[in-house]
mmCIF file of the protein (N, C-alpha, C, O) and its ligand, coordinates in Angstrom:
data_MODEL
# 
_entry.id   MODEL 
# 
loop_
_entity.id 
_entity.type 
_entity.pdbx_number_of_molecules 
1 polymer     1 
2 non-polymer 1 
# 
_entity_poly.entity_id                      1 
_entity_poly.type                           'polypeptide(L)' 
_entity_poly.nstd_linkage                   no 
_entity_poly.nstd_monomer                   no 
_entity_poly.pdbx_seq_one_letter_code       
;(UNK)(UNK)(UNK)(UNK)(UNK)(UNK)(UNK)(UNK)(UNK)(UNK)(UNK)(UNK)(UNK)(UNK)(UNK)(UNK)
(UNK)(UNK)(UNK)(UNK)(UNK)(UNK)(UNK)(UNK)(UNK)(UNK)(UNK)(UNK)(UNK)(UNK)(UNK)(UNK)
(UNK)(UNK)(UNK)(UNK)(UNK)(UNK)(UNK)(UNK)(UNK)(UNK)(UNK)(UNK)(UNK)(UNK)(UNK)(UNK)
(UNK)(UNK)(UNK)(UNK)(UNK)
;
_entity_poly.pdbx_seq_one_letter_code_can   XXXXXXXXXXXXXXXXXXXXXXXXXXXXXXXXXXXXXXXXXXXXXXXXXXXXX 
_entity_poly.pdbx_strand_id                 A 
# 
loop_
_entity_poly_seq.entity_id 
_entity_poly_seq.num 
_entity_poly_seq.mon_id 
_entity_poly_seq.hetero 
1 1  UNK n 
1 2  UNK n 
1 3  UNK n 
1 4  UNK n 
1 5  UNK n 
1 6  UNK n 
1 7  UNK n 
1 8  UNK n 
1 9  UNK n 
1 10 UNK n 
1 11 UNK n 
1 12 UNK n 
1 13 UNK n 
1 14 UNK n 
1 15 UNK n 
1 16 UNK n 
1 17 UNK n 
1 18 UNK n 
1 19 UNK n 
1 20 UNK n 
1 21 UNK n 
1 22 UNK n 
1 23 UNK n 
1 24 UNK n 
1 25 UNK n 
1 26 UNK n 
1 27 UNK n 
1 28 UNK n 
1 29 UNK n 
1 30 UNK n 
1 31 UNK n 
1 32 UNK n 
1 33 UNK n 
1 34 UNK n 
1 35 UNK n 
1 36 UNK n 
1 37 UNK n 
1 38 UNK n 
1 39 UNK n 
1 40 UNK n 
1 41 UNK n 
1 42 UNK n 
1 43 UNK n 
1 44 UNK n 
1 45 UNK n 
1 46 UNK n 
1 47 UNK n 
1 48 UNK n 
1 49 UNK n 
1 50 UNK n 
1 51 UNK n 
1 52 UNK n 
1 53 UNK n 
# 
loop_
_struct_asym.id 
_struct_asym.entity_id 
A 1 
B 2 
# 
loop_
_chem_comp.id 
_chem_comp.type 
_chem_comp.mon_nstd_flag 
UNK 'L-peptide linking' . 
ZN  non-polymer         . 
# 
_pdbx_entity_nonpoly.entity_id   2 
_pdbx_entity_nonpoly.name        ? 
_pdbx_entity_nonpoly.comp_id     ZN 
# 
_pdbx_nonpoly_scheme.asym_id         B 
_pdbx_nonpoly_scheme.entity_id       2 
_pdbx_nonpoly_scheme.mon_id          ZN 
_pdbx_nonpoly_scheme.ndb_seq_num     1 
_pdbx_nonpoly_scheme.pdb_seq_num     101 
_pdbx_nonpoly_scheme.auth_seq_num    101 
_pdbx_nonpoly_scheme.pdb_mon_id      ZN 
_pdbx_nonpoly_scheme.auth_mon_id     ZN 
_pdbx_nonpoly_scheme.pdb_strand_id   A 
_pdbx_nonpoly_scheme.pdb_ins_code    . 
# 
loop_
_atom_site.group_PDB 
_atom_site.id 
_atom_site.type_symbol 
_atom_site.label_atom_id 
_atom_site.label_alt_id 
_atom_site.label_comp_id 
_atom_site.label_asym_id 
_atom_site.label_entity_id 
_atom_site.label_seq_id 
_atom_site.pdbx_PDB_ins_code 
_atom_site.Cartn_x 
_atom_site.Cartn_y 
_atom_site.Cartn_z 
_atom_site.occupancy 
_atom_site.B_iso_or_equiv 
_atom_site.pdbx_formal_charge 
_atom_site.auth_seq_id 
_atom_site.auth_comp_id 
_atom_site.auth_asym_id 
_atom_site.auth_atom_id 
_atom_site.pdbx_PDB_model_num 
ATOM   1   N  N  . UNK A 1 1  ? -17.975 12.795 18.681 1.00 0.00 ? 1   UNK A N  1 
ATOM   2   C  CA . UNK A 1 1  ? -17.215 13.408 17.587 1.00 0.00 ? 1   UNK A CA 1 
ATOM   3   C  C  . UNK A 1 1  ? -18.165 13.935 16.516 1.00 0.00 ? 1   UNK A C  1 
ATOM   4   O  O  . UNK A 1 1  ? -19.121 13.306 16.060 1.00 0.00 ? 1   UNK A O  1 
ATOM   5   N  N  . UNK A 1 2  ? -17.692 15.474 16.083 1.00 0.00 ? 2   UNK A N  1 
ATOM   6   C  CA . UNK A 1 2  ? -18.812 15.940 15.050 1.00 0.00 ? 2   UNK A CA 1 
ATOM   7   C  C  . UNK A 1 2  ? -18.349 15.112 13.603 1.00 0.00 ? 2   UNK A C  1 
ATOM   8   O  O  . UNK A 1 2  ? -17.257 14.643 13.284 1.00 0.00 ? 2   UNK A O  1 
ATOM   9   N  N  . UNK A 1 3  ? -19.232 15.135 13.115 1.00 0.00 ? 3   UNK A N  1 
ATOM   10  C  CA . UNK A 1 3  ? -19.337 14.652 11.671 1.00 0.00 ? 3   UNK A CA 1 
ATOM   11  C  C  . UNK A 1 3  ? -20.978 15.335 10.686 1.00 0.00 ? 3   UNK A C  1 
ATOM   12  O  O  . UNK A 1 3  ? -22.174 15.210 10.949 1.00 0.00 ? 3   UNK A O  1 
ATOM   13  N  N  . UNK A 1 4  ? -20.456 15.841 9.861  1.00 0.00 ? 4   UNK A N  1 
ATOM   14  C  CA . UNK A 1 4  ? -21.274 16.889 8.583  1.00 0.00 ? 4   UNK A CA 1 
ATOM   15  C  C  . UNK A 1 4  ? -21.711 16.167 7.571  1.00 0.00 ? 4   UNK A C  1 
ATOM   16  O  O  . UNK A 1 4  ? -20.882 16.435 6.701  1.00 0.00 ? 4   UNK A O  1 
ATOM   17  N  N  . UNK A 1 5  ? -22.478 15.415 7.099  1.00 0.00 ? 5   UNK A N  1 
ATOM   18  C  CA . UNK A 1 5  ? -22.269 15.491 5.805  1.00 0.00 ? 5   UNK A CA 1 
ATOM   19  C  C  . UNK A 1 5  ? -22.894 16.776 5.128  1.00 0.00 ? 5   UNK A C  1 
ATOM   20  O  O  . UNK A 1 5  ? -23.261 17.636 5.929  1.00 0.00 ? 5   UNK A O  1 
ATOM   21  N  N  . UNK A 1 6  ? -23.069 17.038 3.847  1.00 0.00 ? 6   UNK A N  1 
ATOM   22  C  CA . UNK A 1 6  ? -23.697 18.404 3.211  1.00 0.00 ? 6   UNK A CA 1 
ATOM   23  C  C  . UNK A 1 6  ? -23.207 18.047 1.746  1.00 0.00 ? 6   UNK A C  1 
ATOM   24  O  O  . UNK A 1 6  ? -22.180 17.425 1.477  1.00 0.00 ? 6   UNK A O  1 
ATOM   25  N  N  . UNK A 1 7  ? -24.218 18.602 0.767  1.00 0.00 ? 7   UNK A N  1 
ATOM   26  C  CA . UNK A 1 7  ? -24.383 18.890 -0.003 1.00 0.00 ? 7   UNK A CA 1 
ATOM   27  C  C  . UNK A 1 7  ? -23.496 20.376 -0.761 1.00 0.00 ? 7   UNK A C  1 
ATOM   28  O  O  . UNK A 1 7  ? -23.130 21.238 0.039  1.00 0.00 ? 7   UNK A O  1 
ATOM   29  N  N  . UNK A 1 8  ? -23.313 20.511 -1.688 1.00 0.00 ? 8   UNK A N  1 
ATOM   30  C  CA . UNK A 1 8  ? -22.306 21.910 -2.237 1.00 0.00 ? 8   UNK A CA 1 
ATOM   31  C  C  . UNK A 1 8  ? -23.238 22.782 -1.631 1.00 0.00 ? 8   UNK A C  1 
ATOM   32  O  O  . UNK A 1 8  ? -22.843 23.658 -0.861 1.00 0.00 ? 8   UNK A O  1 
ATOM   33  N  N  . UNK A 1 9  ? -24.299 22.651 -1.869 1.00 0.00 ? 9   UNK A N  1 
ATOM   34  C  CA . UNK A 1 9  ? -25.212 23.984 -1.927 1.00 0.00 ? 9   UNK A CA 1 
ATOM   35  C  C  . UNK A 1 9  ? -25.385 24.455 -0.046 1.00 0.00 ? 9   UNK A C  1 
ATOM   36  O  O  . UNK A 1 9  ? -25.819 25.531 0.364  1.00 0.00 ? 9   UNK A O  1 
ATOM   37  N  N  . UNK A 1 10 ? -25.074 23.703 0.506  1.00 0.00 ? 10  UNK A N  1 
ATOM   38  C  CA . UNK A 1 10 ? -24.829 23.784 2.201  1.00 0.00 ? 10  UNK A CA 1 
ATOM   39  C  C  . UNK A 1 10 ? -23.728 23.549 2.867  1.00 0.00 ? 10  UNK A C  1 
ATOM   40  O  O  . UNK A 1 10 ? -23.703 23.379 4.086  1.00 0.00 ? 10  UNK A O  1 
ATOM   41  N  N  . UNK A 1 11 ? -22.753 23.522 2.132  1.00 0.00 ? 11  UNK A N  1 
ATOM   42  C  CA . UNK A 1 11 ? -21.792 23.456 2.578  1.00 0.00 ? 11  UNK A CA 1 
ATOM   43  C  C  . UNK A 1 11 ? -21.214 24.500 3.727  1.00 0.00 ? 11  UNK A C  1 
ATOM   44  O  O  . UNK A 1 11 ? -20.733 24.038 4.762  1.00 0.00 ? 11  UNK A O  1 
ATOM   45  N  N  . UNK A 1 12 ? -21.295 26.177 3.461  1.00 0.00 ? 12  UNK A N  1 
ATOM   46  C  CA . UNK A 1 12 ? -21.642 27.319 3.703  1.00 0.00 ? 12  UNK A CA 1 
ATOM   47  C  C  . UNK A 1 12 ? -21.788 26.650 5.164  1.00 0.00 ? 12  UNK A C  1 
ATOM   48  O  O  . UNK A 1 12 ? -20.856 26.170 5.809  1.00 0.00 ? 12  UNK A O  1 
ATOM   49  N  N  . UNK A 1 13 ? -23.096 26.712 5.546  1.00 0.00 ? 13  UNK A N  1 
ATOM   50  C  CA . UNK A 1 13 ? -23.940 26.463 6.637  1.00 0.00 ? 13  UNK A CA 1 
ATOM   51  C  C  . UNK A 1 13 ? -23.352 25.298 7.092  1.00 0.00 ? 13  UNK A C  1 
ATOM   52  O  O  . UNK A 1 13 ? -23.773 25.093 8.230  1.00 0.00 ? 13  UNK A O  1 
ATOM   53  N  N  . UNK A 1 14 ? -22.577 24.438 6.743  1.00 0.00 ? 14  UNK A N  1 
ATOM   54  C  CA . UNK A 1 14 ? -22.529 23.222 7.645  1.00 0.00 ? 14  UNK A CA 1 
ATOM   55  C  C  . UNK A 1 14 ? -21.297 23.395 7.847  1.00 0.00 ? 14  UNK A C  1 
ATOM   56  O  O  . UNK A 1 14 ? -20.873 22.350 8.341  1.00 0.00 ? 14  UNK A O  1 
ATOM   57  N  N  . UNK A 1 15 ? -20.145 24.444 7.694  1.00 0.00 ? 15  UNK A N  1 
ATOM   58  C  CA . UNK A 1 15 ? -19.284 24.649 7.973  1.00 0.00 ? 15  UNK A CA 1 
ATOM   59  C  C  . UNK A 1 15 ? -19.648 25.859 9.157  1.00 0.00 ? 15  UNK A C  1 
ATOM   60  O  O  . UNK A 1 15 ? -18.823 25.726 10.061 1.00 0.00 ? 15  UNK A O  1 
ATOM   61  N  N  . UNK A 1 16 ? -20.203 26.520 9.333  1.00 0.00 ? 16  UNK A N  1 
ATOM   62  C  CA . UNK A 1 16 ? -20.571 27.346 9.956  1.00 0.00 ? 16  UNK A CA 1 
ATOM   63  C  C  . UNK A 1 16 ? -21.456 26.558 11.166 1.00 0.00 ? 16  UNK A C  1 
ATOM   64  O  O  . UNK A 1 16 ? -21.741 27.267 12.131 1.00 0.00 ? 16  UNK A O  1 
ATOM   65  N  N  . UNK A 1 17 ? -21.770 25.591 11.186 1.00 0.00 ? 17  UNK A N  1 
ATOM   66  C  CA . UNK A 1 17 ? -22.446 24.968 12.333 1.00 0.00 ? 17  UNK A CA 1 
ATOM   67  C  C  . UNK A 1 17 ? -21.261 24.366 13.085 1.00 0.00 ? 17  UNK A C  1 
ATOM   68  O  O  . UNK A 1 17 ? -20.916 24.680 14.225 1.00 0.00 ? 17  UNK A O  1 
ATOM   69  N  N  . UNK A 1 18 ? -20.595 23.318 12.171 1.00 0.00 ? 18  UNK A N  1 
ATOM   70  C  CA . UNK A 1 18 ? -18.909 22.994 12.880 1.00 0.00 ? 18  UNK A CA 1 
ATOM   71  C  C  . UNK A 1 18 ? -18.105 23.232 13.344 1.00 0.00 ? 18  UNK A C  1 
ATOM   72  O  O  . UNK A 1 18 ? -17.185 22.489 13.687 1.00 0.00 ? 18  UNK A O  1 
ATOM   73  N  N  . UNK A 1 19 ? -18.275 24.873 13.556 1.00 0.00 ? 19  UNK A N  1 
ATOM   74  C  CA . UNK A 1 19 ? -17.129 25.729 14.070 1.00 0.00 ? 19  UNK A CA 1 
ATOM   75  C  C  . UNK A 1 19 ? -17.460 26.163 15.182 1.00 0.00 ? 19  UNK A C  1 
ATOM   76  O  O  . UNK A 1 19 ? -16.669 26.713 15.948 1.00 0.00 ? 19  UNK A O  1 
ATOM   77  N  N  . UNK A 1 20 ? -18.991 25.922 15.478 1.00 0.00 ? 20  UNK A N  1 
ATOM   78  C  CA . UNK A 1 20 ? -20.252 26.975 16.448 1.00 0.00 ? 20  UNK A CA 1 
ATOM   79  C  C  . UNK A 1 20 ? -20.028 25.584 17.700 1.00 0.00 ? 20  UNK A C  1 
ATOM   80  O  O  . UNK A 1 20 ? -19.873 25.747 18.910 1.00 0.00 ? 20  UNK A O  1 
ATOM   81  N  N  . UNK A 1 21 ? -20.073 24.292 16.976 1.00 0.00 ? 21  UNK A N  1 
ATOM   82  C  CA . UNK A 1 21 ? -20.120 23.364 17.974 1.00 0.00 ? 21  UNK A CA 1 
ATOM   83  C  C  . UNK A 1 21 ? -18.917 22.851 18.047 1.00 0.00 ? 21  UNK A C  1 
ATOM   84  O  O  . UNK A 1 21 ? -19.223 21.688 18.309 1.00 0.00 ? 21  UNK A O  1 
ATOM   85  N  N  . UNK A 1 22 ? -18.001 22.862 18.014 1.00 0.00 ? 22  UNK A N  1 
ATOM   86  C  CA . UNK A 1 22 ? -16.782 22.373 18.071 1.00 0.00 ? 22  UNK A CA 1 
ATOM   87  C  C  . UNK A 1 22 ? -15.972 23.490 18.548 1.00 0.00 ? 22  UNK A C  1 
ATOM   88  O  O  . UNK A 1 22 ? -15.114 23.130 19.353 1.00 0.00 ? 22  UNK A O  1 
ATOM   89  N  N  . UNK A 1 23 ? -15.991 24.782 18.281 1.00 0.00 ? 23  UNK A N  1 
ATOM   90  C  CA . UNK A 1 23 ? -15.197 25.538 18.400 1.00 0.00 ? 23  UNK A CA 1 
ATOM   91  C  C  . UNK A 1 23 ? -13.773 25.897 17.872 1.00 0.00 ? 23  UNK A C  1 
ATOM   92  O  O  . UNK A 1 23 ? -12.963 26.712 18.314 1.00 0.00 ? 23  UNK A O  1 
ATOM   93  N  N  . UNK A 1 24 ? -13.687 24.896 16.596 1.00 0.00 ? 24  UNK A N  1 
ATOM   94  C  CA . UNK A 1 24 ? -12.133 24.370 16.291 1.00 0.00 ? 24  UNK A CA 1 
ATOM   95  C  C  . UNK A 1 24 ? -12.352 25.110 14.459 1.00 0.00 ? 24  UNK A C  1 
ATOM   96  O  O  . UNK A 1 24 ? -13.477 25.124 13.960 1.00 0.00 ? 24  UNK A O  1 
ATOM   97  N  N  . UNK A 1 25 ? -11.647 25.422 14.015 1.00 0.00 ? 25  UNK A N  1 
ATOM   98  C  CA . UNK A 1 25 ? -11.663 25.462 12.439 1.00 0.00 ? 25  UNK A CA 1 
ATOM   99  C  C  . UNK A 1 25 ? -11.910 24.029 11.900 1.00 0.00 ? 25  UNK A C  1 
ATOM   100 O  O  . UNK A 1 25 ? -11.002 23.203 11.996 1.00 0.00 ? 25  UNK A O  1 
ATOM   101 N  N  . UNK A 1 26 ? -13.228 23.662 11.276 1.00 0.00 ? 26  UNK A N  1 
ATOM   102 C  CA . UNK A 1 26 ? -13.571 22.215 10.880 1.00 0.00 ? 26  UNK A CA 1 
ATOM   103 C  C  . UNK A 1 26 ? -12.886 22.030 9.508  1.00 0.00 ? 26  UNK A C  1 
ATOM   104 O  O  . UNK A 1 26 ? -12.399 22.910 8.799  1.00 0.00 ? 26  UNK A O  1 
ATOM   105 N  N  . UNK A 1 27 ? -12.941 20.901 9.316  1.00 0.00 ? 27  UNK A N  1 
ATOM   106 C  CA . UNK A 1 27 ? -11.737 19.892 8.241  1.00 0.00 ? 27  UNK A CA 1 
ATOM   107 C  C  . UNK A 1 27 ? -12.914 19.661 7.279  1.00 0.00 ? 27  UNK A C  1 
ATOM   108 O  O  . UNK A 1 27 ? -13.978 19.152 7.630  1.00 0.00 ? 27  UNK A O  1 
ATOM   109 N  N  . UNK A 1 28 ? -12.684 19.997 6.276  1.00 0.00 ? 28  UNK A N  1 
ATOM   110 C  CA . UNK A 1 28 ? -14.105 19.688 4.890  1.00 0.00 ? 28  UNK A CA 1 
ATOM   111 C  C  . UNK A 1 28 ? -13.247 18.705 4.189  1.00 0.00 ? 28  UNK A C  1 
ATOM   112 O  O  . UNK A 1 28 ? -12.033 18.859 4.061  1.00 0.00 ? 28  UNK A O  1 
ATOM   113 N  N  . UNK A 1 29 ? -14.034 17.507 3.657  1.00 0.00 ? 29  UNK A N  1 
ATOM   114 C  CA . UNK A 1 29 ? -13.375 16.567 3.063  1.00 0.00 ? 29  UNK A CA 1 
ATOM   115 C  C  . UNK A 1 29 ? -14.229 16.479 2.016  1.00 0.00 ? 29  UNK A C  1 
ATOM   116 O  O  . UNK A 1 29 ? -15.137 17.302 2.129  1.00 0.00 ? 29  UNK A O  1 
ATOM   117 N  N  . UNK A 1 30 ? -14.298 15.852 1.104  1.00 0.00 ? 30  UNK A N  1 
ATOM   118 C  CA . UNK A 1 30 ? -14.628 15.529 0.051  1.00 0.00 ? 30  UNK A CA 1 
ATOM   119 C  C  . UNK A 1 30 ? -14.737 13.869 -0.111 1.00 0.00 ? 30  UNK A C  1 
ATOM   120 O  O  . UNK A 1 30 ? -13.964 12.929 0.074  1.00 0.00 ? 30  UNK A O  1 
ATOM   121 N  N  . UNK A 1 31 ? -16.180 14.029 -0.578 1.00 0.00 ? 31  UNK A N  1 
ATOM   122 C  CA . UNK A 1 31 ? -16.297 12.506 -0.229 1.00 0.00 ? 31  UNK A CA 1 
ATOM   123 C  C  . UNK A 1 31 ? -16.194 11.715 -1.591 1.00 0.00 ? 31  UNK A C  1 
ATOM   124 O  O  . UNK A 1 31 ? -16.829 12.025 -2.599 1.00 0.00 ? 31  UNK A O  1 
ATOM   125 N  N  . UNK A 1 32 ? -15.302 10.642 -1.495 1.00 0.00 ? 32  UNK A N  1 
ATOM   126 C  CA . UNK A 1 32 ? -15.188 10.161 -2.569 1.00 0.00 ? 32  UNK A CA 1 
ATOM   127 C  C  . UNK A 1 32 ? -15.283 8.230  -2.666 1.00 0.00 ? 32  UNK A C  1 
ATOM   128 O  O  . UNK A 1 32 ? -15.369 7.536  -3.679 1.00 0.00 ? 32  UNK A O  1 
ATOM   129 N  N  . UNK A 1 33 ? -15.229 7.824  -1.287 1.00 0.00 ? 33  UNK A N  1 
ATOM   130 C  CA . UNK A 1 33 ? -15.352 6.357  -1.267 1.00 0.00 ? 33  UNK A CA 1 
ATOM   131 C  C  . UNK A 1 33 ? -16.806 6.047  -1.298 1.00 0.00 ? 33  UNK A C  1 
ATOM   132 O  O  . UNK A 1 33 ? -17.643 6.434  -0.483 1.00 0.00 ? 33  UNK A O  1 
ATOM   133 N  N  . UNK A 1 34 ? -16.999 5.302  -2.339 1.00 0.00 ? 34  UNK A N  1 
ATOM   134 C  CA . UNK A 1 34 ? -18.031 4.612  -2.639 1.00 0.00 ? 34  UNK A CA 1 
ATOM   135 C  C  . UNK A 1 34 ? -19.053 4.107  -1.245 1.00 0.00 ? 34  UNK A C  1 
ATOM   136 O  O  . UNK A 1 34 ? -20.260 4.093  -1.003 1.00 0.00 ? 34  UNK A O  1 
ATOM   137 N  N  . UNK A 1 35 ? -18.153 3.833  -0.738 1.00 0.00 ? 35  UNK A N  1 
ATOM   138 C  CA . UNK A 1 35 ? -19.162 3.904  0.895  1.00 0.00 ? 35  UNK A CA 1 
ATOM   139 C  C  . UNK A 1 35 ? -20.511 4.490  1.219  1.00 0.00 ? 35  UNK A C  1 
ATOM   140 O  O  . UNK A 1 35 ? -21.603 3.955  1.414  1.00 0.00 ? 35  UNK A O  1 
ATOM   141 N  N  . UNK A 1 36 ? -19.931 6.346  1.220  1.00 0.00 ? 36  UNK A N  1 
ATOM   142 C  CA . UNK A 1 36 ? -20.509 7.316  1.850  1.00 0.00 ? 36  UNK A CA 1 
ATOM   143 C  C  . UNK A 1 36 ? -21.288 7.701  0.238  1.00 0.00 ? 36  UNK A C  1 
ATOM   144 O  O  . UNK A 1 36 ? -21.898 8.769  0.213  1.00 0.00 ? 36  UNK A O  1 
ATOM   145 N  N  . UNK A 1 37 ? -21.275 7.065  -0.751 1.00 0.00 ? 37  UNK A N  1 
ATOM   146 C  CA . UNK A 1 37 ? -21.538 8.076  -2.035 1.00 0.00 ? 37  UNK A CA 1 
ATOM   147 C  C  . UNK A 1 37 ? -23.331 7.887  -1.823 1.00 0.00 ? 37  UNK A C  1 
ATOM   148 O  O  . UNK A 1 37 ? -23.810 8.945  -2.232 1.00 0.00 ? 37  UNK A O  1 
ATOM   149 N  N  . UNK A 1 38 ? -24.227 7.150  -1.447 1.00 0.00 ? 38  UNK A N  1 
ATOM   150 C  CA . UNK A 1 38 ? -25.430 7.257  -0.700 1.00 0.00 ? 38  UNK A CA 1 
ATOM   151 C  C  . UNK A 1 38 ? -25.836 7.933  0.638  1.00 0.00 ? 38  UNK A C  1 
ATOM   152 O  O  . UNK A 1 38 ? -26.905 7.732  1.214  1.00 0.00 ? 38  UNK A O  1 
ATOM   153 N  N  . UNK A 1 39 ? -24.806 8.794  1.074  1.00 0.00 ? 39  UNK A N  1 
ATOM   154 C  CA . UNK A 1 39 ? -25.324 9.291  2.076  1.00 0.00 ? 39  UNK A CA 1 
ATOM   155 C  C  . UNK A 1 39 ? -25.773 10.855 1.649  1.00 0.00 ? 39  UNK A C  1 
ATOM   156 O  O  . UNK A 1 39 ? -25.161 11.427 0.747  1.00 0.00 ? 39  UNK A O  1 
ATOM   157 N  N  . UNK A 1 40 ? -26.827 11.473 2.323  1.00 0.00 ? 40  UNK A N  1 
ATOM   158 C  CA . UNK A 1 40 ? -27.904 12.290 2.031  1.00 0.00 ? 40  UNK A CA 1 
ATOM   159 C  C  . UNK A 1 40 ? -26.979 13.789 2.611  1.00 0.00 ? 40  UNK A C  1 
ATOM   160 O  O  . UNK A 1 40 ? -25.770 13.699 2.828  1.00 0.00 ? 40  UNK A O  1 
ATOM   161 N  N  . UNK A 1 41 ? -27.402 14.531 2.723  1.00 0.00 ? 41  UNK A N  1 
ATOM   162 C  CA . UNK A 1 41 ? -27.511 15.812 3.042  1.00 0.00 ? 41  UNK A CA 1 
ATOM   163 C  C  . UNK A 1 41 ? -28.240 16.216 4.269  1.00 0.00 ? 41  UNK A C  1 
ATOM   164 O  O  . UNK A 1 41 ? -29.458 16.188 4.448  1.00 0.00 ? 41  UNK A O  1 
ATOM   165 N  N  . UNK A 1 42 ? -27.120 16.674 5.253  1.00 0.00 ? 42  UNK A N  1 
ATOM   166 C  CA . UNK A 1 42 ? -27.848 16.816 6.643  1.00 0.00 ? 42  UNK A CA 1 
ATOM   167 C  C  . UNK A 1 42 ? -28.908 18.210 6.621  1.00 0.00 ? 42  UNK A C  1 
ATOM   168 O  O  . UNK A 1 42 ? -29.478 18.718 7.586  1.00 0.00 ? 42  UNK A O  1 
ATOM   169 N  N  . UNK A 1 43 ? -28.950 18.599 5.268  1.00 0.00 ? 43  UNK A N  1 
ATOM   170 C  CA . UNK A 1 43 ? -30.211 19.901 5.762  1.00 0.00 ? 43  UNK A CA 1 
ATOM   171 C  C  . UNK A 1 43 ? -30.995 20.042 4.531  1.00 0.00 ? 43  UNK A C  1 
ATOM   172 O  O  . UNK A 1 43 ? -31.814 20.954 4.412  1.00 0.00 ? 43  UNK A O  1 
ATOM   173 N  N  . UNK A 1 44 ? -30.731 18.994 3.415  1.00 0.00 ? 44  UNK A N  1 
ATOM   174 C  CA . UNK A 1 44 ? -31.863 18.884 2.709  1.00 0.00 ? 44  UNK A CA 1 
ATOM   175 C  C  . UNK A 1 44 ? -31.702 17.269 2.177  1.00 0.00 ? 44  UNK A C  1 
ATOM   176 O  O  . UNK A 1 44 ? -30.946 16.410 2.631  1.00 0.00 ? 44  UNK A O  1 
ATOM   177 N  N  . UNK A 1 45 ? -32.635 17.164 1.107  1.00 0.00 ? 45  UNK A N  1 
ATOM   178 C  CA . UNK A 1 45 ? -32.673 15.660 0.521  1.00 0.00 ? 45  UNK A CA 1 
ATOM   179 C  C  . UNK A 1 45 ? -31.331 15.213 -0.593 1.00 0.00 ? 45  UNK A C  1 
ATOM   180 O  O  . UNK A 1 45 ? -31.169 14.062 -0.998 1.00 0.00 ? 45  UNK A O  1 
ATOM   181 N  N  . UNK A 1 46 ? -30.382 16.471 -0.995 1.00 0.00 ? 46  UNK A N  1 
ATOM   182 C  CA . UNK A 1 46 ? -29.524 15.665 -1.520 1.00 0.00 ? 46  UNK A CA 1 
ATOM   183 C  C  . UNK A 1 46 ? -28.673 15.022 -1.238 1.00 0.00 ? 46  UNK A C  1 
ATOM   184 O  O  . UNK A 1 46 ? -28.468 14.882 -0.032 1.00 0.00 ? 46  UNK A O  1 
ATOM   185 N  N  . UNK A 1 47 ? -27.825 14.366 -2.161 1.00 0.00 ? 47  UNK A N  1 
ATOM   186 C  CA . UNK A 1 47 ? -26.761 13.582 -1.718 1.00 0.00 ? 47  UNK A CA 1 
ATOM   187 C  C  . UNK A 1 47 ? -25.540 14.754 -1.381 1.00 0.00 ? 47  UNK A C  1 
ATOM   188 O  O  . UNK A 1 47 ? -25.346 15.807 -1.987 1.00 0.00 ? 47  UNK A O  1 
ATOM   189 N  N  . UNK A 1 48 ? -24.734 14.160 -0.118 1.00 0.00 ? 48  UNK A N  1 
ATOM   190 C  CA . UNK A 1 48 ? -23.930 14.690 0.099  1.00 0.00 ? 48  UNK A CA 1 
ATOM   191 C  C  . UNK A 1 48 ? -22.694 14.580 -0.843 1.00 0.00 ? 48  UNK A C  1 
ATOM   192 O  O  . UNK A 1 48 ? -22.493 13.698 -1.679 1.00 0.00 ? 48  UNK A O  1 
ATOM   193 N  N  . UNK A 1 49 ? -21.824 15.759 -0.513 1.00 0.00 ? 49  UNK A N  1 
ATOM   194 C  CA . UNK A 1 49 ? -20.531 15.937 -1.709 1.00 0.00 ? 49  UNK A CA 1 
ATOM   195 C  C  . UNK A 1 49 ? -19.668 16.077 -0.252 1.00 0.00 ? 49  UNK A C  1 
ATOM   196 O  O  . UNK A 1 49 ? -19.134 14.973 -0.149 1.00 0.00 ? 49  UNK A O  1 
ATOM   197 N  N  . UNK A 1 50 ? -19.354 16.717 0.676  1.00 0.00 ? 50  UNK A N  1 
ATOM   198 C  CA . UNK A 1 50 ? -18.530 16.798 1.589  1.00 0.00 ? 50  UNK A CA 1 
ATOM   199 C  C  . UNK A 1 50 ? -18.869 16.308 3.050  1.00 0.00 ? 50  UNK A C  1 
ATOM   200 O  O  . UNK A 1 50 ? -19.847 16.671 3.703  1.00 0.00 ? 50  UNK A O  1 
ATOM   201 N  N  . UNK A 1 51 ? -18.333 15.821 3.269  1.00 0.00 ? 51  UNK A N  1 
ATOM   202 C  CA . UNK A 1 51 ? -18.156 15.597 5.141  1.00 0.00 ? 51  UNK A CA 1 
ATOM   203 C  C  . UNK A 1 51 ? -17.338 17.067 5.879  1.00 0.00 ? 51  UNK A C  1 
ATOM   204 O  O  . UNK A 1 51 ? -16.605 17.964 5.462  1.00 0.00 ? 51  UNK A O  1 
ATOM   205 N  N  . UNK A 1 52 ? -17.819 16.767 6.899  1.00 0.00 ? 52  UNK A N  1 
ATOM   206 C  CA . UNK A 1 52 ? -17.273 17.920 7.594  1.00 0.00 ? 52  UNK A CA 1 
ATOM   207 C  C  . UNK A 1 52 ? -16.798 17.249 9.266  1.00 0.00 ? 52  UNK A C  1 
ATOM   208 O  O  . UNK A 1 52 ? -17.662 16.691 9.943  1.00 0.00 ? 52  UNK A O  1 
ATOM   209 N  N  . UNK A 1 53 ? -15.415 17.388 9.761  1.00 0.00 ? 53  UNK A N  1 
ATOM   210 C  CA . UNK A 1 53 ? -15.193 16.712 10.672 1.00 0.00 ? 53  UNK A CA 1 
ATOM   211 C  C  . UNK A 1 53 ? -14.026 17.797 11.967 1.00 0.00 ? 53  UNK A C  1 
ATOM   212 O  O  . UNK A 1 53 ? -13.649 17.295 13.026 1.00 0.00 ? 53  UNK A O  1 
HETATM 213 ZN ZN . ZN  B 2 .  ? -28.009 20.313 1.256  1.00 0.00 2 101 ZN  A ZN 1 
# 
């Protein structure tokens, strides 16, 4: 199962990768549980703001 995280500033691009490998219109979520609020940015060093699924 795909899963994105990304940053605002890649969001763009990591929605555009989700669609390339999945083939499906991908689901952007917004991450807000304290959980995921340390998880990074799959194409640079920040923290992620959205998942992509
Ligand atoms: Zn980024």
């Amino acid at each position: 199962m795909l899963l994105i995280f990304t940053c605002i500033e890649h969001s763009d691009r990591a929605l555009d990768d989700a669609l390339e490998k999945t083939g499906e219109p991908p689901n952007m979520e917004k991450i807000s549980d304290e959980s995921n609020k340390s998880t990074s940015c799959s194409y640079c060093k920040n923290q992620a703001v959205y998942k992509i699924k």
